[in-house]
N, C-alpha and C positions, 0 to 999 in steps of 0.2 A: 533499362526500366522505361517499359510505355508508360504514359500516362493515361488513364480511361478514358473511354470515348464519354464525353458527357448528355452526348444524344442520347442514347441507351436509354432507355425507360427502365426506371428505378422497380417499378411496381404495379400490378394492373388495378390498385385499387384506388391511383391517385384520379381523381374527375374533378370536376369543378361544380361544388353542391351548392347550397343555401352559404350567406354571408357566416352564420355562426354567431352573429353580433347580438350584444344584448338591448342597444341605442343604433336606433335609425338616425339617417342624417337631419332627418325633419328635428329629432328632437334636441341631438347637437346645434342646432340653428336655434331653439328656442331658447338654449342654455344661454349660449353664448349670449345670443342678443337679449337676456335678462340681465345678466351680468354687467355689459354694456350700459343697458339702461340705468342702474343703480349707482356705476359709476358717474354718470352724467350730471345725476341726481343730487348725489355726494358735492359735485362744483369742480371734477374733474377738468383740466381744460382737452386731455386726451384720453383711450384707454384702448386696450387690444383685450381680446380674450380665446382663448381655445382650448376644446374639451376633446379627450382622445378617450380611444378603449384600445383595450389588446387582448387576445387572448391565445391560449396555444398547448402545445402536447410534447412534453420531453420524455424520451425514455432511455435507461443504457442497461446495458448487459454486461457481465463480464466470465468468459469461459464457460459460453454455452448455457449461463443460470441469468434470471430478472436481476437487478440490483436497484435500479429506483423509476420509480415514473410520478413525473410531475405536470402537474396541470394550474396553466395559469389562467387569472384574469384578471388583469384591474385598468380600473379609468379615472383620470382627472380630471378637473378644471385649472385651469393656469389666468390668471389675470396679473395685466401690468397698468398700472393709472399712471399717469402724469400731471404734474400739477406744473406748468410751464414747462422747464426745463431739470426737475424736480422728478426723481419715477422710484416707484414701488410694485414689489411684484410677492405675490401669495399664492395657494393654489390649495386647492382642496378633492378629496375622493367620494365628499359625500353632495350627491347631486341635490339634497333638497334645497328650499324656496330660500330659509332663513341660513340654510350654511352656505349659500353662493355670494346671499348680501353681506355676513359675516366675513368671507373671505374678501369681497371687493372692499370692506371696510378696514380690513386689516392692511391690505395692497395699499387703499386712499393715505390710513395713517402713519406707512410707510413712508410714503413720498411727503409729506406734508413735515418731517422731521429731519429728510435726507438733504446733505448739501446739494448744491444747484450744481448742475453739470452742463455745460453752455452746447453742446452737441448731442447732450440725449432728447430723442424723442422717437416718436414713429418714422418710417419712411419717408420719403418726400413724394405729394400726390403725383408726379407725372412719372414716379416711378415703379408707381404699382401695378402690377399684371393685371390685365383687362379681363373681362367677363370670359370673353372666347378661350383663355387658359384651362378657366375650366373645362371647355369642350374637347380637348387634347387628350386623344386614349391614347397613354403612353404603355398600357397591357399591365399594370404595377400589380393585378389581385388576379391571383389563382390560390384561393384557400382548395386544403386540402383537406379531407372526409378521414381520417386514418383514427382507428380504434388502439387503444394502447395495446391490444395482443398482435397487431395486424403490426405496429412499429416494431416492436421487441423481435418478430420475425423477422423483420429487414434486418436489423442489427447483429440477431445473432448471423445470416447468412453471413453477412460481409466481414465478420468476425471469424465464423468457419474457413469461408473459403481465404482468408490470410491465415488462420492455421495450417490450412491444407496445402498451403501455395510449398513446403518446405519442412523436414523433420527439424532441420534447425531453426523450425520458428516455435522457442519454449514454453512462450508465456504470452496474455496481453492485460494492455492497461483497461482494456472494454471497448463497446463501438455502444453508440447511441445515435437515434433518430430523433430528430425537432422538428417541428409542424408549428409553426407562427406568421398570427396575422393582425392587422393594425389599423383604425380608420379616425378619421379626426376630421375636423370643422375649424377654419381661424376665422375671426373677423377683426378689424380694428376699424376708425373713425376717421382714419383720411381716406375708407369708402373700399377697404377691400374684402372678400369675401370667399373662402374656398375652403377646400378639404379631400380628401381623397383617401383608397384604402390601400392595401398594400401586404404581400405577404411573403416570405422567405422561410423555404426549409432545408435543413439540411443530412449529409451521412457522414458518419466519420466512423474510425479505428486507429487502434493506435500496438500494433504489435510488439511484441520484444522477441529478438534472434539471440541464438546463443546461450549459453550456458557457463556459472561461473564465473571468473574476473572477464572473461570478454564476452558480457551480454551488451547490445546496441537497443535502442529504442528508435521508430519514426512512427511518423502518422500521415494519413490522407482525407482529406474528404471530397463530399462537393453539396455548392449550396447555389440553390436557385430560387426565381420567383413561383416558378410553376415546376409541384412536383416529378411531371411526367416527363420534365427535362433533368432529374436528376441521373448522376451514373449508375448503374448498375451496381448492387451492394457488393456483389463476386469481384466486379472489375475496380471495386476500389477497396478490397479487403486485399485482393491478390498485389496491386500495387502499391500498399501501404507493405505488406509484408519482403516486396525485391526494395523497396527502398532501404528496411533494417538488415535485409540479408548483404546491402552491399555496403553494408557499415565494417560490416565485420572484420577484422584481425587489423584494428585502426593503429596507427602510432603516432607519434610526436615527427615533428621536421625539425630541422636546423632553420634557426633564425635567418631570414633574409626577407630581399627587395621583391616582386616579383608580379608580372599582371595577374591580375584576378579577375575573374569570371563568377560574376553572381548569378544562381537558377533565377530562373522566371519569377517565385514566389515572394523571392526576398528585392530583387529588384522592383517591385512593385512599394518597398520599405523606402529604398532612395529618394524614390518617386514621391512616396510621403512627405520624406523631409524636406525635398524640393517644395513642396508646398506651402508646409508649413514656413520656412524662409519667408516667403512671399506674400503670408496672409497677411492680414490689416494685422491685428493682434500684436504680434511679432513687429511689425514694423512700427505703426505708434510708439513702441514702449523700446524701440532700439535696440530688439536683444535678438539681432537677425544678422548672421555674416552676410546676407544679400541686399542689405540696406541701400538705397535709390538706384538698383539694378532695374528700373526702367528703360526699357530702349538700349541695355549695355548689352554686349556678347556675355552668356553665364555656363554656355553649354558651348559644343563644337558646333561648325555649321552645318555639318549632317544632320543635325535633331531637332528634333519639331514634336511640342506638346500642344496639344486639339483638345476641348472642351464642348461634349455634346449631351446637353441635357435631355434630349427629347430621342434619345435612344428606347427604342420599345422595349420593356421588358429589363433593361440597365437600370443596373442596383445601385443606379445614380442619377437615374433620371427623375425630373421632379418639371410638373409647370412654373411654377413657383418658388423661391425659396424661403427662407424660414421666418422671413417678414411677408411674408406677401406680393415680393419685388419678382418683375417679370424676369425670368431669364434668356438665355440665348448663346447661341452656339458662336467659338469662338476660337484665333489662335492663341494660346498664352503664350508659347515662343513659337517665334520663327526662322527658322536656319538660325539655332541659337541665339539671336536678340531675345528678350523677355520683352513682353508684346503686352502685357497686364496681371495687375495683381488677384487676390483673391480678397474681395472686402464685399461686408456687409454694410449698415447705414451708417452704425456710428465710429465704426475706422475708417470709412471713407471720410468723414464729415472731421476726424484727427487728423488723418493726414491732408484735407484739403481738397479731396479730390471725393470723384460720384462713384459709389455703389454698384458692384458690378453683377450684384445676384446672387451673392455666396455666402450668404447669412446661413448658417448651418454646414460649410462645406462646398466641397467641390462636387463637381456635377460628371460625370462618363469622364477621366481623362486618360489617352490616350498616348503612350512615350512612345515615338517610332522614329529612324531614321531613312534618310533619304539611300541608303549606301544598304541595306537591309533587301535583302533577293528573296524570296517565294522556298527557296529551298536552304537559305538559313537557318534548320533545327538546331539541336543541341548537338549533333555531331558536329555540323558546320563551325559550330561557335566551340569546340573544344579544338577543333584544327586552325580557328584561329588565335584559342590561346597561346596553343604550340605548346612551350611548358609554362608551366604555374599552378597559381591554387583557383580550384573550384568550388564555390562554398554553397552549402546545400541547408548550413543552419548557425543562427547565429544567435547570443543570447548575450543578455543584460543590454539597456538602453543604447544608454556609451553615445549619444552626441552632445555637442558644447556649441548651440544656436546662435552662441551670441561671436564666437571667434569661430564655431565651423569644425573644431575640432573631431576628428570621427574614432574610436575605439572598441573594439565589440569582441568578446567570446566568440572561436567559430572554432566548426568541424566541416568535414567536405572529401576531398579525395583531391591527391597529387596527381597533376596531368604531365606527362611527357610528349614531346611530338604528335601533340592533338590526340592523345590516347592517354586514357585512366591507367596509371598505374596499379595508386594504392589508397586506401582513405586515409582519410588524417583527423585527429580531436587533438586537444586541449589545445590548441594555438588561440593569436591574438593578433586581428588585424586593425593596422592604424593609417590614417591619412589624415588628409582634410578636406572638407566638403567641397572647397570653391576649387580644389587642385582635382579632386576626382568626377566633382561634373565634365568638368574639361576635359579631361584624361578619360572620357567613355569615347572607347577606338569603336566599337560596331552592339547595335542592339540586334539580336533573336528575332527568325519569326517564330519563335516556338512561344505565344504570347498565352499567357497568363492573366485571368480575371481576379480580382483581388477589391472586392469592395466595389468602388467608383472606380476603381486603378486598374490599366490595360495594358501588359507591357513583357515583353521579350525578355530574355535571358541579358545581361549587361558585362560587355567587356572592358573594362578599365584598365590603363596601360600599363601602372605600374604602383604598388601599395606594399608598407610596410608587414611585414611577418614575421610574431613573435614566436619560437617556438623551444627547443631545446638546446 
């Protein structure tokens, strides 16, 4: 199974038109700073405010016929006051004069009833992102021009052509096209000021192989800022469809110990959890098996995770984050040390410590190892599982944050001698989180984009398996 080229141009209808927006930034600027003003007014001693719009085009198909097409648009206002240490937050969708002072009144009466929280407030001024943040073209808006008959044809191709990829491809659950874009305006009163627009579409399909008690389902897509870098709807119809053909004639394994090897997609899931460990959130409230892993060893010292916000065109990149606080590029581990956390203002301000830019999330990050070669693919990284399981999906939550505990539904395919055997469903792999960061023997260069998340296939040395 290749995976599509994602260069490929999706379409030749995608270009870069007019914004589509229904508010200019001029008049999100006048929202806001009315909003502001009224707060002031009120005897606020703080307040923030930010006004966004969206709008966008969904369409899915299924077997060749339309089945729905959707079109959105809405915008808010968001206001938070502060009354010392006291805060209230409201928000509204209707931009007139008296429902913006209605809503900052309702935010004022908010806080003015809320108990005192001795760390809530705005950021702190020296940590606000400067004017010049704004001037950073990070490339984040390629709105797309695409008519609902012009999507519904993308959809069905890449639906055809996974019907077409095989007679044993029966059935499918649909493919649908998305075309969405987004702009907003923040301000708040310790002097910050920004907004930017932003847009993400995507393709997908989702075939079913087989017939009878052994039908398999998979899916693929690809989702970008700029349509013209989506994959090809054939090349990712045809490769959703060898992903279900290699489902096929699955069984159950005998329970055992054994390494496993996670694809690209789902590795980028670890990767989550890894962070989630680490955010403020999680840590204030104790409920993190990574609790004062500051400066500890938490990974091998082959692995090193990079944080780069100012990636062009990365579906992580931001000048700013979600307070207004400058951000910047960083190691979060180094040769496995944890090197910093993920906090916004007031988990940093819980735990003690400064804000590190991550109010909304993390920014481009990046899981690689130092031990990781150029021709590391998915072949490379199944000859170094040798034998074991390779999991290509896994299902239900299944972590326990606060002990690390890890358990999850999977399906995949049994490896021998660095060669696929045979697939395998209904098993059940267990470990635990602080034993399997450790236990990652070599990362993929076959890397995988996934959100903010950038990351190779993941081999871990050795994990429970539940099976027959």
């Amino acid at each position: 199974m290749k995976k599509p080229n994602t260069t490929q141009s999706a379409t030749a209808v995608a270009r870069r038109p007019d914004s589509g927006f229904a508010y200019s930034r001029a008049s999100f600027e006048e929202l806001v700073d009315s909003a502001l003003a009224h707060a002031k007014k009120l005897g606020a001693s703080d307040a923030g405010a930010e006004a966004s719009e969206g709008c966008g085009l969904s369409v899915s198909v299924r077997k060749g016929e339309l089945e729905n097409v959707e079109r959105n648009r809405d915008k808010s206002l968001g206001v938070t006051v502060y009354m010392g240490h006291r805060r209230g937050n409201a928000s509204t969708s209707d931009f007139s004069t008296a429902a913006i002072e209605q809503t900052v009144r309702a935010a004022y009466d908010i806080a003015r009833f809320t108990a005192q929280d001795p760390v809530a407030g705005l950021p702190d001024i020296e940590d606000i992102a400067p004017p010049s943040a704004q001037r950073t073209d990070l490339d984040l808006f390629h709105p797309w021009t695409i008519s609902s008959e012009q999507a519904a044809q993308l959809a069905m191709r890449c639906e055809a052509a996974a019907l077409q990829t095989s007679a044993r491809i029966s059935n499918s659950e649909g493919a649908s096209v998305s075309a969405q874009q987004s702009h907003f305006f923040s301000a708040h009163t310790h002097g910050f000021r920004g907004g930017y627009a932003s847009s993400r579409h995507s393709l997908s399909v989702s075939p079913i192989a087989g017939k009878g008690a052994d039908m398999q389902r998979d899916a693929w897509y690809s989702s970008m800022r700029n349509a013209v870098e989506l994959a090809s709807p054939e090349a990712v119809g045809r490769y959703a469809a060898e992903r279900a053909l290699s489902r096929l004639n699955a069984r159950k394994i005998a329970t055992t110990e054994c390494p496993v090897l996670f694809e690209s997609p789902l590795a980028a899931g670890l990767l989550g959890s890894f962070v989630q460990a680490i955010s403020g959130g999680a840590l204030y409230r104790k409920s993190s098996f990574l609790l004062d892993s500051l400066g500890k060893q938490v990974l091998p010292k082959h692995v090193d995770i990079t944080e780069d916000p100012f990636i062009k065109g990365g579906k992580g990149s931001s000048p700013f984050d979600d307070e207004g606080v400058r951000v910047q590029a960083r190691q979060v581990v180094e040769a496995g040390r944890v090197q910093g956390y993920f906090l916004g203002s007031y988990s940093a301000r819980k735990l003690g410590m400064k804000t590190t830019g991550n109010a909304g999330g993390s920014h481009n990050l990046i899981l690689s190892s130092r031990l990781t070669r150029a021709g590391d693919d998915l072949d490379a990284m199944l000859e170094k599982l040798g034998t074991g399981l390779f999991v290509t999906e896994l299902m239900g939550s299944g972590v326990n944050y606060v002990t690390g505990d890890y358990s999850r539904g999977a399906s995949g395919f049994w490896v021998e001698k660095g060669r696929i055997a045979f697939p395998v469903e209904e098993i059940t792999i267990a470990g635990n989180m602080k034993t399997m960061l450790k236990g990652i023997l070599a990362i993929g260069a076959d890397t995988y984009n996934y959100g903010a998340k950038t990351v190779g296939s993941i081999l871990i040395n050795r994990m429970k398996v539940a099976g027959s």
